[in-house]
Backbone as ProteinMPNN parsed JSONL, in Angstrom:
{"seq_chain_A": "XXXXXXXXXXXXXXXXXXXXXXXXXXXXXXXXXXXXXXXXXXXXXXXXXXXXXXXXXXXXXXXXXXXXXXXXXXXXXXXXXXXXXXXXXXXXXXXXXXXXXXXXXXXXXXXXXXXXXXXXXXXXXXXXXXXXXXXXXXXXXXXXXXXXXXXXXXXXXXXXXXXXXXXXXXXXXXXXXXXXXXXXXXXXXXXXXXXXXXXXXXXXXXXXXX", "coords_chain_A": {"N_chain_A": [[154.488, -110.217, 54.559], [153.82, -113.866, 54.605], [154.403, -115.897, 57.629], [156.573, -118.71, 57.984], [156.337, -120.219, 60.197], [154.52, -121.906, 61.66], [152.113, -122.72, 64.115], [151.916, -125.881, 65.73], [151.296, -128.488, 63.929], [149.118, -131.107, 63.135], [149.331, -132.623, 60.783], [151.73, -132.37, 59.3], [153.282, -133.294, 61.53], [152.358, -136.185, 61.594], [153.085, -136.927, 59.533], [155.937, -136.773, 58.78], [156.47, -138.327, 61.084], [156.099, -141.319, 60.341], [155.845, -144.443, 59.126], [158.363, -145.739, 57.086], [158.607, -145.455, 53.535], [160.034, -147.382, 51.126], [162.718, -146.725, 49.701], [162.392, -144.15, 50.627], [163.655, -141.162, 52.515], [164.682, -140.766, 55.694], [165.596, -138.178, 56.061], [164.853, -136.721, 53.747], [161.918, -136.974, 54.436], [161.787, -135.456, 56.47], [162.119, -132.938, 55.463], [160.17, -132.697, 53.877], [158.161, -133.147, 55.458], [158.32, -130.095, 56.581], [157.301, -128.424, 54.834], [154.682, -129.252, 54.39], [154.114, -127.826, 56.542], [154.061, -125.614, 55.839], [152.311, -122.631, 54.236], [152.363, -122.737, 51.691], [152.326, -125.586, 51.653], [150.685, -126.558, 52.781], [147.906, -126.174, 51.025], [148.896, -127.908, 49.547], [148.78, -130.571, 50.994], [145.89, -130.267, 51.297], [144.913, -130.845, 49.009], [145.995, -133.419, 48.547], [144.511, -135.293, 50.399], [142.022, -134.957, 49.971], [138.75, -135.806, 49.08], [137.511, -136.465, 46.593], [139.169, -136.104, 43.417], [140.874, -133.129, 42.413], [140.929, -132.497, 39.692], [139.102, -133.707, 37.506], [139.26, -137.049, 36.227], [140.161, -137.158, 32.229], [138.807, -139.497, 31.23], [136.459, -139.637, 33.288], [133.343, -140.776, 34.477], [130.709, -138.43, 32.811], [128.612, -138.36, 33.479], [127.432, -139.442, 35.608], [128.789, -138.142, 37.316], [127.322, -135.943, 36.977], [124.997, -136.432, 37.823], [125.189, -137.107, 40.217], [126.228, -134.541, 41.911], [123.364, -133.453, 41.402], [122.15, -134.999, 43.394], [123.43, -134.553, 45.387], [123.087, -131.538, 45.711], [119.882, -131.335, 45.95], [119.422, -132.811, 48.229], [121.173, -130.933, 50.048], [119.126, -128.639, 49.864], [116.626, -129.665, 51.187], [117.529, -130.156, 53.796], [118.23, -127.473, 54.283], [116.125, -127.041, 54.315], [115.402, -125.95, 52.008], [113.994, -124.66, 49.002], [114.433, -126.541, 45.933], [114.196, -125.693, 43.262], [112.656, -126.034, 39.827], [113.858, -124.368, 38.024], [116.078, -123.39, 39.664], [117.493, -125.954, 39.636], [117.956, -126.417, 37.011], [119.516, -124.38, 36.413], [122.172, -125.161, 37.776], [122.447, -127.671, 36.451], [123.116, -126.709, 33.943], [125.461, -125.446, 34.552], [126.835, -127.718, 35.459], [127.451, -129.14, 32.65], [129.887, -128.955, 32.004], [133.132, -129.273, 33.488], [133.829, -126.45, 33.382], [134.481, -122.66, 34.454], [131.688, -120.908, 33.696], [129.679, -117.982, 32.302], [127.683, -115.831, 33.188], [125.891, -115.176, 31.034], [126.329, -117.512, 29.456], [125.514, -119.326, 30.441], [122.772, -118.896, 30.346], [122.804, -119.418, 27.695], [123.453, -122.166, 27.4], [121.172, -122.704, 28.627], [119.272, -122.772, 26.639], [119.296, -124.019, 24.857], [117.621, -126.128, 24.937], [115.186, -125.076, 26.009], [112.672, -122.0, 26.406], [114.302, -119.278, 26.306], [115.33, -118.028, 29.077], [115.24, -115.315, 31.481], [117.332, -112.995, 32.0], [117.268, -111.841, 34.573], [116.643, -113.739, 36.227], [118.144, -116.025, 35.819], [120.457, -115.037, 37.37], [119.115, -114.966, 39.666], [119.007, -117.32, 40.466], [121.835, -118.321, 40.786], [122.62, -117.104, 42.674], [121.019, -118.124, 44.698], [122.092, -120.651, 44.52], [124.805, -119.716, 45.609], [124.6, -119.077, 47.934], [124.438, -121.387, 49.275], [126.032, -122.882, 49.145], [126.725, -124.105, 46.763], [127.586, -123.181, 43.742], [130.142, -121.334, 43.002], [131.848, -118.217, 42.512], [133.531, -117.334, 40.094], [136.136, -114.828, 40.379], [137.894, -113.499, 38.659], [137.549, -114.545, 36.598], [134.834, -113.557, 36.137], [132.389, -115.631, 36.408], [130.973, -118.619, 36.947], [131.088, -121.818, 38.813], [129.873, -124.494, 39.399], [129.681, -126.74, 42.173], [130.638, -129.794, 43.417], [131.642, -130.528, 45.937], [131.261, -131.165, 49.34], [130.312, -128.575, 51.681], [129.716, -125.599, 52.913], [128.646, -122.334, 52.27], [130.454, -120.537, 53.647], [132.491, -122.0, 53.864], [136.287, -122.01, 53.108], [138.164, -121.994, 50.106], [140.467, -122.895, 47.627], [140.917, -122.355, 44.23], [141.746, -123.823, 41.716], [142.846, -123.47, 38.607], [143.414, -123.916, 35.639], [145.62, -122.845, 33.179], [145.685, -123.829, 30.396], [143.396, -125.931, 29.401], [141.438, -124.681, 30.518], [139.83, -125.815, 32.516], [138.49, -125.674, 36.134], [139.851, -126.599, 39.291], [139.11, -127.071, 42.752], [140.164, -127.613, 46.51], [140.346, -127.454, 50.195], [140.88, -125.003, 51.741], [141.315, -123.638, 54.256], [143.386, -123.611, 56.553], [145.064, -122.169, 55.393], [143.756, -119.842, 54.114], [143.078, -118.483, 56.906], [145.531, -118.07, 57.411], [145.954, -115.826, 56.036], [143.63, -113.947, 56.673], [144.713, -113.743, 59.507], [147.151, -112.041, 58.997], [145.861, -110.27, 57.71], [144.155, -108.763, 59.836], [146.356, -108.264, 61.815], [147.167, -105.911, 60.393], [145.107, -104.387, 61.329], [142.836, -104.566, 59.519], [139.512, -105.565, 58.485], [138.759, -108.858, 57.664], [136.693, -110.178, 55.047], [136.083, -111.509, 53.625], [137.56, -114.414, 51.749], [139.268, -115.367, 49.037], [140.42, -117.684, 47.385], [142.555, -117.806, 44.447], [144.64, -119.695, 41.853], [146.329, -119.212, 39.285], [148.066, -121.848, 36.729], [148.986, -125.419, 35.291], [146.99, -127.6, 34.708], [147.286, -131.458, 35.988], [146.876, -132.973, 33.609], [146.733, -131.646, 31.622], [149.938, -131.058, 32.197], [150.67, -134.062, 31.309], [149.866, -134.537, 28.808], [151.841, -132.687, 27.933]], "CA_chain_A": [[154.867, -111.582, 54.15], [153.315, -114.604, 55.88], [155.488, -116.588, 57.89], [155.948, -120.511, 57.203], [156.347, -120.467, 61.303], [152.991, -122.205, 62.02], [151.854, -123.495, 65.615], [151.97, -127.458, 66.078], [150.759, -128.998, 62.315], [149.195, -132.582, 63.185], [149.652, -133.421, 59.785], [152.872, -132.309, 59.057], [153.723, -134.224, 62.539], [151.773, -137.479, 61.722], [154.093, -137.519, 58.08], [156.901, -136.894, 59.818], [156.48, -139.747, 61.789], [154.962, -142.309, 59.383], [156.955, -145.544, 58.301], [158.919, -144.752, 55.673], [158.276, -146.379, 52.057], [161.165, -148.224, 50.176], [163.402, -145.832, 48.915], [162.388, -143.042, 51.166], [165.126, -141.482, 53.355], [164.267, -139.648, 57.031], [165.987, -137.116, 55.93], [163.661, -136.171, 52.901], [160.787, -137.363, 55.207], [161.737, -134.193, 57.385], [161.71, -131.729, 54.221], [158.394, -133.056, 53.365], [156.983, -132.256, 56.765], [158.546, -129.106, 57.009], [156.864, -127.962, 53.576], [153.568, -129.411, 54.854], [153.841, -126.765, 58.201], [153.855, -123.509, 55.097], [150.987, -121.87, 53.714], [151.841, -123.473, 50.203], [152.121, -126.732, 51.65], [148.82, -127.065, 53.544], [147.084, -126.245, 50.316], [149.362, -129.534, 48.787], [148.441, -131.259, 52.124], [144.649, -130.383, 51.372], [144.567, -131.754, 47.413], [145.945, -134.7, 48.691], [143.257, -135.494, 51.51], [140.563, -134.377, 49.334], [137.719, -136.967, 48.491], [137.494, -136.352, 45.364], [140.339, -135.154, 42.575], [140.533, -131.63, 42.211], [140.362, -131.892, 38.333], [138.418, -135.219, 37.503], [140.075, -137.622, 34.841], [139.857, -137.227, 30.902], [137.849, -140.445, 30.79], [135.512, -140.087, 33.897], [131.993, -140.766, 33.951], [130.391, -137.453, 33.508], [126.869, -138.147, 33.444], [127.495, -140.14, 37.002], [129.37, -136.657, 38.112], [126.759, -134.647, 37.165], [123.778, -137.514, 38.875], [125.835, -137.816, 41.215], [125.789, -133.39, 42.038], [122.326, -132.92, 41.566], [121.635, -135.756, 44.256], [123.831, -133.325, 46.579], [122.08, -129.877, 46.102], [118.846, -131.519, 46.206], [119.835, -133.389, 49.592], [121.469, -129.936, 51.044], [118.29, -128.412, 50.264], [115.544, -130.469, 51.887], [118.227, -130.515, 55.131], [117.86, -126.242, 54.861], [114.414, -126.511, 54.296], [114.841, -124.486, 51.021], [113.254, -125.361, 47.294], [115.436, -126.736, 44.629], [113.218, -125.098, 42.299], [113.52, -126.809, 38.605], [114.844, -123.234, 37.459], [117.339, -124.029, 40.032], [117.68, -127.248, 39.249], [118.35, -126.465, 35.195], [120.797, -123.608, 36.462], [122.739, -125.691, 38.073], [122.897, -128.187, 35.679], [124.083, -126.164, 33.251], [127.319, -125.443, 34.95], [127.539, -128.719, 35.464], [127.743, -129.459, 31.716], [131.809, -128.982, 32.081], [134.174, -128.794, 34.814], [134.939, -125.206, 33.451], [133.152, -121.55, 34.503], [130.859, -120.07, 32.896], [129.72, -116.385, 32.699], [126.247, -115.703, 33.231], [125.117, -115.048, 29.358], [127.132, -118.594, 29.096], [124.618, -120.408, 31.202], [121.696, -118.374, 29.539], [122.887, -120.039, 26.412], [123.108, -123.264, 27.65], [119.828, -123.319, 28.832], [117.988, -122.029, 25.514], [119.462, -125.188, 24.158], [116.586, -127.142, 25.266], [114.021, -124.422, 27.012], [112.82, -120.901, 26.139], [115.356, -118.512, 26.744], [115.362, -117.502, 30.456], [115.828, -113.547, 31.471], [119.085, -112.719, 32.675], [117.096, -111.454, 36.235], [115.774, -115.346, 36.198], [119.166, -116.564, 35.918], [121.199, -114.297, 38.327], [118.456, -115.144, 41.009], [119.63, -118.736, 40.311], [122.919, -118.207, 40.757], [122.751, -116.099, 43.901], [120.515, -118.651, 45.75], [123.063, -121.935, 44.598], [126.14, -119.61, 45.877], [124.087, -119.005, 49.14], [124.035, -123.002, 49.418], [127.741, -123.594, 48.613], [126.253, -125.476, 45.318], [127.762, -122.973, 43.236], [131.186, -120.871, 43.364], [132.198, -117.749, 41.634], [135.366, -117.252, 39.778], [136.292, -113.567, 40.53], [138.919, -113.324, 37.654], [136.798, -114.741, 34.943], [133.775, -113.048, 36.091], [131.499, -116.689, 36.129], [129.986, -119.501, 37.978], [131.96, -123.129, 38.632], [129.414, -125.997, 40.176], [130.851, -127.535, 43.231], [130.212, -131.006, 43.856], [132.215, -130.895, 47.293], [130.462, -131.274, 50.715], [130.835, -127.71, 52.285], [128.439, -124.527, 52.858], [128.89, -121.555, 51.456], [131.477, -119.942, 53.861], [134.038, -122.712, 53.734], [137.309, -121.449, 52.158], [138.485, -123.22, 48.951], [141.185, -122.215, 46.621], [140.61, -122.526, 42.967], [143.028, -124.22, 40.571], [142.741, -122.327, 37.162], [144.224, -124.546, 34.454], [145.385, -121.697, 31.755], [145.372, -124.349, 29.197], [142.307, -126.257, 29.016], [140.513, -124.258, 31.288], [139.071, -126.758, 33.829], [138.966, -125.614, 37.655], [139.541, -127.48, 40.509], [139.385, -126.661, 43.932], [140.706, -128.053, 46.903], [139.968, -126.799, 50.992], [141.92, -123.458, 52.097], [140.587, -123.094, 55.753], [144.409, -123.742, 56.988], [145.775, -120.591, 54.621], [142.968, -118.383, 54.874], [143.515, -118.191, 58.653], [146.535, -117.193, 57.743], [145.66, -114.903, 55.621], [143.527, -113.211, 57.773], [145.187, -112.989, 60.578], [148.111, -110.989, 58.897], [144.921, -108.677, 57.943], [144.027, -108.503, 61.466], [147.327, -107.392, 62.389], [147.474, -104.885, 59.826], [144.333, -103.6, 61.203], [142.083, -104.362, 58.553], [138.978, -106.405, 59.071], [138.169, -109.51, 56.482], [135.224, -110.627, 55.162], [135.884, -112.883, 52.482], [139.058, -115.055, 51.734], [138.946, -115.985, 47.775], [142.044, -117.843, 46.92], [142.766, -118.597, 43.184], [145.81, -120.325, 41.465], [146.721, -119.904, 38.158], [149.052, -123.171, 36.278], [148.773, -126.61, 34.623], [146.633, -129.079, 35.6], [147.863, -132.765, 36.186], [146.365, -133.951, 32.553], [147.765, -131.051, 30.762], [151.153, -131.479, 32.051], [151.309, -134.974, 30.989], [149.892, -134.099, 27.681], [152.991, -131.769, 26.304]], "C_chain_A": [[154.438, -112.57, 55.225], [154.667, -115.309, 56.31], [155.224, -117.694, 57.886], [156.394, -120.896, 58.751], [155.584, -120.808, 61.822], [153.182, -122.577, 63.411], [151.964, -124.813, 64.717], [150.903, -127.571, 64.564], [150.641, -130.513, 62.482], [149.55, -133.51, 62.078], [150.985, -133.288, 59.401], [153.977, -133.951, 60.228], [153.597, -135.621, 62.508], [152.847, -137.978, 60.229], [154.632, -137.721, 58.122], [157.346, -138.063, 60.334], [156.013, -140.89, 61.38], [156.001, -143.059, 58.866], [157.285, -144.919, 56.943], [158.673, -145.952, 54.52], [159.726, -146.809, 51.65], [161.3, -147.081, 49.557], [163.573, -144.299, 49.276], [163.497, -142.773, 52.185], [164.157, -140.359, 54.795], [164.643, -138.051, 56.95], [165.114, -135.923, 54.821], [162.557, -135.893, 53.62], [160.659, -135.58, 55.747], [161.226, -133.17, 56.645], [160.333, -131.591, 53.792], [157.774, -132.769, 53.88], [157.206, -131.071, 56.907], [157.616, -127.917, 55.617], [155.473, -128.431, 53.439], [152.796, -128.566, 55.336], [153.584, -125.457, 57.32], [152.812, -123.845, 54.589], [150.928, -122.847, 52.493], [151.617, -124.861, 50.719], [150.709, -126.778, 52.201], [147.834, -126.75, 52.427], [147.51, -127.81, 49.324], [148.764, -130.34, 49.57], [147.156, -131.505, 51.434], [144.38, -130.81, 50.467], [144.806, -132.928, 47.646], [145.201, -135.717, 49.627], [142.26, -135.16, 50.606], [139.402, -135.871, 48.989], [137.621, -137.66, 47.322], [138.638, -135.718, 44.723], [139.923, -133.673, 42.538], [140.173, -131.684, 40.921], [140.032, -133.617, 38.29], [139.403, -135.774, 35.959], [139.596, -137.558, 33.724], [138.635, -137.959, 30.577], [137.145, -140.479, 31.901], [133.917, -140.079, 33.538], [131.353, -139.393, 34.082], [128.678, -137.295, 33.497], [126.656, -138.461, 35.081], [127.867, -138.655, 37.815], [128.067, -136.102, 38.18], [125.355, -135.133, 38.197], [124.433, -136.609, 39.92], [125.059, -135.864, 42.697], [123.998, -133.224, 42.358], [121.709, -133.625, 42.773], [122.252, -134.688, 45.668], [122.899, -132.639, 46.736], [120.686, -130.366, 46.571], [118.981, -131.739, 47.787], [119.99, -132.091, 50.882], [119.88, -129.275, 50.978], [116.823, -128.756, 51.16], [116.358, -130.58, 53.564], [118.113, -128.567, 55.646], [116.539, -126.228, 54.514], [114.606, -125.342, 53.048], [114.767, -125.65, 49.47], [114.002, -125.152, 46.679], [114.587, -126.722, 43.593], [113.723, -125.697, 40.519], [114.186, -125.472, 38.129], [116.235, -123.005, 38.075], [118.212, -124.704, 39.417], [118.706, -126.929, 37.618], [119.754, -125.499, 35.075], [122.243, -124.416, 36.501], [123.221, -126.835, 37.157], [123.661, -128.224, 34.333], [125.268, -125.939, 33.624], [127.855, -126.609, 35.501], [127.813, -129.436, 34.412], [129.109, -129.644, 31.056], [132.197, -128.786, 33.003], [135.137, -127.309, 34.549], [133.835, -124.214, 34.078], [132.537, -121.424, 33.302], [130.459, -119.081, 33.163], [127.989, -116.805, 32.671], [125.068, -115.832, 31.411], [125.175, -116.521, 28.517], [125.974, -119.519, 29.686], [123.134, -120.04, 30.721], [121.704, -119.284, 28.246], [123.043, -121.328, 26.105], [121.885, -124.0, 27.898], [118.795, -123.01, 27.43], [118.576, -123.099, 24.747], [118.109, -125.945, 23.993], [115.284, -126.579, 26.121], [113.737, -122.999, 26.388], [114.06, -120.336, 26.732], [115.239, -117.673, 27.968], [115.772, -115.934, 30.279], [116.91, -113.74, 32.771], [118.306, -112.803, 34.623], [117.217, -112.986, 36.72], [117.109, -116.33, 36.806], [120.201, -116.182, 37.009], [120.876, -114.771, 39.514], [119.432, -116.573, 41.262], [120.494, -118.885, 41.134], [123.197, -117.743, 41.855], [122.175, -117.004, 44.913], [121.522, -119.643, 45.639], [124.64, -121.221, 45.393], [125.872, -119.308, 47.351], [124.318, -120.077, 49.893], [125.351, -123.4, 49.626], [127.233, -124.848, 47.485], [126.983, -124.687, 44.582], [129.209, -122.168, 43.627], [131.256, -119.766, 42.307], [133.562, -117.225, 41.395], [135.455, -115.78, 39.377], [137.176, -113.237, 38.868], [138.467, -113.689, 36.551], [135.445, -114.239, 34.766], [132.625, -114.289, 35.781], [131.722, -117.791, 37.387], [131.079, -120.811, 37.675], [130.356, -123.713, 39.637], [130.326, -126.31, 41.221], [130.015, -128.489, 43.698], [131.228, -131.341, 45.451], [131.186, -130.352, 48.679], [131.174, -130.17, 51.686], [129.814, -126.52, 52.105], [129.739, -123.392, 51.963], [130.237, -120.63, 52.255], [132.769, -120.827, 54.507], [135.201, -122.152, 52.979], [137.668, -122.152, 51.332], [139.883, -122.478, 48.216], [141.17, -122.696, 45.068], [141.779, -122.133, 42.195], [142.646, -123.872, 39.157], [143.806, -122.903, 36.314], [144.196, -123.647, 32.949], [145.293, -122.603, 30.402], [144.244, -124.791, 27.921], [141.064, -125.25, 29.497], [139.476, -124.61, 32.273], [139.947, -125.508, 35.228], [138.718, -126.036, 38.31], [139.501, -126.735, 41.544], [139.808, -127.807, 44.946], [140.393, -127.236, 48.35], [141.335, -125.901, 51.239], [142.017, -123.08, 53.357], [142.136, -122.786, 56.458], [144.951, -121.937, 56.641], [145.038, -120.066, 54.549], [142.56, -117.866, 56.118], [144.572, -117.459, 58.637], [146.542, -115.455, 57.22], [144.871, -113.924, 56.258], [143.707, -113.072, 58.883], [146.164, -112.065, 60.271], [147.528, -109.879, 58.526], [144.496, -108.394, 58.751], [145.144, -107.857, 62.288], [147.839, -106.315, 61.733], [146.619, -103.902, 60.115], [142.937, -103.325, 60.14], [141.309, -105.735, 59.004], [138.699, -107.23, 57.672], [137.1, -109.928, 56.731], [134.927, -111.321, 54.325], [137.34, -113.374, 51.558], [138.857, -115.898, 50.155], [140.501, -115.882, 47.461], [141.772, -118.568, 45.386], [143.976, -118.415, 42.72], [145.91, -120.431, 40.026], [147.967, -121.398, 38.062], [148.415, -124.06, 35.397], [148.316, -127.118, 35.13], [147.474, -130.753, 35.389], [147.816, -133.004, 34.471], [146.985, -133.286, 31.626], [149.391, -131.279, 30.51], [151.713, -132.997, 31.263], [151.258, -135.207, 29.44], [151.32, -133.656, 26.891], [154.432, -132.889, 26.833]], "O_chain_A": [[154.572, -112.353, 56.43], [155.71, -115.344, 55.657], [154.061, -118.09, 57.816], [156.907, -122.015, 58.761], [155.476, -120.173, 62.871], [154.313, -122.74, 63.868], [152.063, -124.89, 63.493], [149.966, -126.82, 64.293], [151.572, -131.255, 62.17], [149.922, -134.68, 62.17], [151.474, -134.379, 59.107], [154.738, -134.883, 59.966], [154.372, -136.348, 63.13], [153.235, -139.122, 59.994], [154.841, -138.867, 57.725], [158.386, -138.67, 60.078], [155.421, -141.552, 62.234], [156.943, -142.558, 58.252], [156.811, -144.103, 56.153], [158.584, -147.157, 54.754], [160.575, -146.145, 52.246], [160.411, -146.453, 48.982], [164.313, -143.461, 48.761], [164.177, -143.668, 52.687], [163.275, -139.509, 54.676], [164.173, -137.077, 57.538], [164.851, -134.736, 55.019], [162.096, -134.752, 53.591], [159.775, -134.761, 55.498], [160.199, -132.551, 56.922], [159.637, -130.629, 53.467], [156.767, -132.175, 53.495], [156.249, -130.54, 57.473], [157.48, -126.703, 55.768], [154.92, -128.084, 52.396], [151.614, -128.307, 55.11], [153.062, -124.442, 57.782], [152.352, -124.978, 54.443], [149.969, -123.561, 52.203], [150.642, -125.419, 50.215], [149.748, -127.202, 51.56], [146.693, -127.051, 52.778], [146.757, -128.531, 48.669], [148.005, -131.079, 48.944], [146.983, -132.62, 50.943], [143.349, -131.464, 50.618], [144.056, -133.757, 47.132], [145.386, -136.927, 49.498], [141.265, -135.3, 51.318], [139.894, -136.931, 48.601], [137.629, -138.858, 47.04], [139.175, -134.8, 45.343], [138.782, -133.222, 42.63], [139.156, -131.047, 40.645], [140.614, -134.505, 38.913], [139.959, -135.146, 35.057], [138.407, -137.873, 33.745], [137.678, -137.513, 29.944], [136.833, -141.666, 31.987], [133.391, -139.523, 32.574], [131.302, -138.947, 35.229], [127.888, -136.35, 33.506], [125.836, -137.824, 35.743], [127.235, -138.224, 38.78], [127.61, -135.77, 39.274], [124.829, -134.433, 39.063], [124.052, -135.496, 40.28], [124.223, -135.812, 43.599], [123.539, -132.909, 43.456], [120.765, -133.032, 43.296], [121.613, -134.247, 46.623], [121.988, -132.794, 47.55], [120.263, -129.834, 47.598], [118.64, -130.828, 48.542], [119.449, -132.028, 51.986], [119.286, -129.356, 52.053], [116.145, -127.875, 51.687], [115.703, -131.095, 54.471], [117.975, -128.207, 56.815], [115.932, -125.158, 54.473], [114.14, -124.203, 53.061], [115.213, -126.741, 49.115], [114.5, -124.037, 46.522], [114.257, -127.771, 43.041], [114.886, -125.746, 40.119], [115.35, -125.678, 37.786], [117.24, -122.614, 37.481], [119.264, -124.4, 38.853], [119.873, -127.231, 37.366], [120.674, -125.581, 34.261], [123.143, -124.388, 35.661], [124.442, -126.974, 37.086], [124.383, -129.059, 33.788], [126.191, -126.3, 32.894], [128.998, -126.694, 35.951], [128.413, -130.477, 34.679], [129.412, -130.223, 30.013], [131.588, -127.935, 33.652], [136.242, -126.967, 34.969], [132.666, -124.551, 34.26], [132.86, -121.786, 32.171], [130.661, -118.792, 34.342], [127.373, -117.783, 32.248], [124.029, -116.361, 31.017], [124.555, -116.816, 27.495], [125.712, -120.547, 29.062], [122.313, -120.957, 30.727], [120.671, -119.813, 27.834], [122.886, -121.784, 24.972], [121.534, -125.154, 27.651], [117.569, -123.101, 27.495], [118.169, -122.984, 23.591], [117.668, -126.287, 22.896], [114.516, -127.305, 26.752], [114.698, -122.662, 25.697], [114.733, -120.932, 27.572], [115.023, -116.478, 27.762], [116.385, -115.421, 29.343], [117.101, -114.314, 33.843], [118.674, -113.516, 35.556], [117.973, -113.26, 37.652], [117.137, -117.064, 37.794], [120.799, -117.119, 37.538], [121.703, -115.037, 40.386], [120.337, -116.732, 42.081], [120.264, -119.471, 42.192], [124.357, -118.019, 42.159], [122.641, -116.874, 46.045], [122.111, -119.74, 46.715], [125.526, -122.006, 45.73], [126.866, -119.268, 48.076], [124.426, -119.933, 51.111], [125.618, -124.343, 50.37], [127.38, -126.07, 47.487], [127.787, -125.556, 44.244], [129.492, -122.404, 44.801], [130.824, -120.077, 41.197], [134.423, -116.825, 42.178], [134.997, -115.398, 38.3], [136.548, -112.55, 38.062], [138.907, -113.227, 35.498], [134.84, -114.325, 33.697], [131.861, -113.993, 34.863], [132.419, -117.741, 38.4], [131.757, -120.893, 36.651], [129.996, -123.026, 40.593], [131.546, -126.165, 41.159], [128.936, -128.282, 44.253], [131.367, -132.494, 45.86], [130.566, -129.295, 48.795], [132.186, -130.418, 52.34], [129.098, -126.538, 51.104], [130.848, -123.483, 51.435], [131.01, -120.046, 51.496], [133.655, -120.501, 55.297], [134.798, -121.731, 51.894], [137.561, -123.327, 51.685], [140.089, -121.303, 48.519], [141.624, -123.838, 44.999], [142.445, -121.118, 41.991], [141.634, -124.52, 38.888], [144.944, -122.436, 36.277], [143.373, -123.633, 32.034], [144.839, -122.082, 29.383], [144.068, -124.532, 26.731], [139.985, -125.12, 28.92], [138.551, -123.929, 32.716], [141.024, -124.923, 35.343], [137.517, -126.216, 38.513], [139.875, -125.576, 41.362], [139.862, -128.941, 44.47], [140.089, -126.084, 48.04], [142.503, -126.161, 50.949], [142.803, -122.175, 53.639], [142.198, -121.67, 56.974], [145.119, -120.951, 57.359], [145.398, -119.055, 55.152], [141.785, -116.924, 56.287], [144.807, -116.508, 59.382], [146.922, -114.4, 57.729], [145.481, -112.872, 56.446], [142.974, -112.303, 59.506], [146.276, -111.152, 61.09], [148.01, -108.759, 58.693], [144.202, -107.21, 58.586], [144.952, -107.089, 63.231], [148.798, -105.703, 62.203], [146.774, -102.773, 59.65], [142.26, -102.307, 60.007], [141.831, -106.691, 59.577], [138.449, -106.594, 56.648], [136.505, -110.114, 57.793], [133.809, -111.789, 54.11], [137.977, -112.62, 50.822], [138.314, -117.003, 50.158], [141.34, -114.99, 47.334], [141.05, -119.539, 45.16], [144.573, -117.357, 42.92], [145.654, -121.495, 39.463], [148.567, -121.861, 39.033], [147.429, -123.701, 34.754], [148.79, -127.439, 36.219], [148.267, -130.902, 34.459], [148.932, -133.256, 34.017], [147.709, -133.859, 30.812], [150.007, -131.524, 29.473], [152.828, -133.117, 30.754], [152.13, -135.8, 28.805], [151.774, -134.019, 25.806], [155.504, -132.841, 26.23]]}, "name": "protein", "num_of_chains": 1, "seq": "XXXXXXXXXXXXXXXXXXXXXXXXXXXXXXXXXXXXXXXXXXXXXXXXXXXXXXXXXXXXXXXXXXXXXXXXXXXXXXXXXXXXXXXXXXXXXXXXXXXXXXXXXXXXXXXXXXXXXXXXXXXXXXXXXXXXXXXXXXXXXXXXXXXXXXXXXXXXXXXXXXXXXXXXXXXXXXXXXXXXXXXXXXXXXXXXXXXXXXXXXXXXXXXXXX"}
């Protein structure tokens, strides 16, 4: 069991200490920071620092989202010196056609919308060089690919929000709680080598839905 006994938490500390709003009491204030300093909180901490929403709104622009993406990957690549090849390119844009996964045969079938029908090898390669990049993400539990429009390589930690309803996933950074996480596999003796956090629940839009 991890413990919610962290070292010194600047953010917890800086909340803590932060004028209080109309209606807020010091005494809450405290609870709030102290639920900052645990594992679950520093992944609340990190959705609410984030740049961007974890799940984007009903009505956003998604043609601007998806611009917006391809102006990334392109960008990261020309900075590693590697080719955003249009078979790339078309991969990628396929899973950016929704903010949900997709499985591999799923993105095959997206692209034969509008192109011959790619071979699976064709597509995999794809998929293997964008998750090399941190352009792409894969969702262990659904067996498929998510897009990631967030500014981060490929061995940043994330945790992935899994809305059982609609099926959108967000993510959000993890680096805080997968420290923790492996260090309690470090003291068990066991060495890690890859920290994949995912969250089933409701997203924001659902809940307000029912």
């Amino acid at each position: 069991m991890l413990s919610n006994k962290l070292p010194y938490n600047k953010q917890a500390y800086e909340f803590r200490n932060r004028p209080l709003f109309r209606g807020e009491s010091m005494a809450g204030n405290r609870v709030l920071a102290r639920t900052l300093g645990s594992p679950v909180g520093m992944l609340q901490a990190a959705a609410m620092t984030l740049a961007k929403p974890a799940f984007p709104a009903p009505d956003h622009d998604h043609g601007r989202c998806t611009a917006e993406a391809l102006t990334h990957a392109d960008l990261v690549c020309r900075e590693r010196g590697q080719k955003f090849t249009p078979v790339r390119r078309q991969v990628l844009q396929a899973l950016l056609s929704s903010h949900r996964p997709l499985g591999a045969y799923e993105v095959i079938d997206e692209l034969a919308r509008s192109m011959p029908r790619p071979a699976p090898i064709t597509v995999y390669r794809a998929l293997d060089f964008l998750m090399a990049n941190g352009l792409v993400h894969r969702i262990e539990s659904r067996n498929a690919y998510l897009a990631c429009a967030h500014d981060h390589d490929a061995a940043s930690a994330v945790a992935f929000l899994i809305c059982e309803r609609c099926g959108l996933v967000g993510e959000v950074p993890a680096a805080p709680f997968a420290q923790e996480l492996n260090a309690a596999a470090r003291a068990s003796g066991f060495a890690p080598r890859l920290s994949v956090v995912e969250i089933t629940g409701t997203c924001t839009h659902c809940q307000k839905a029912s």
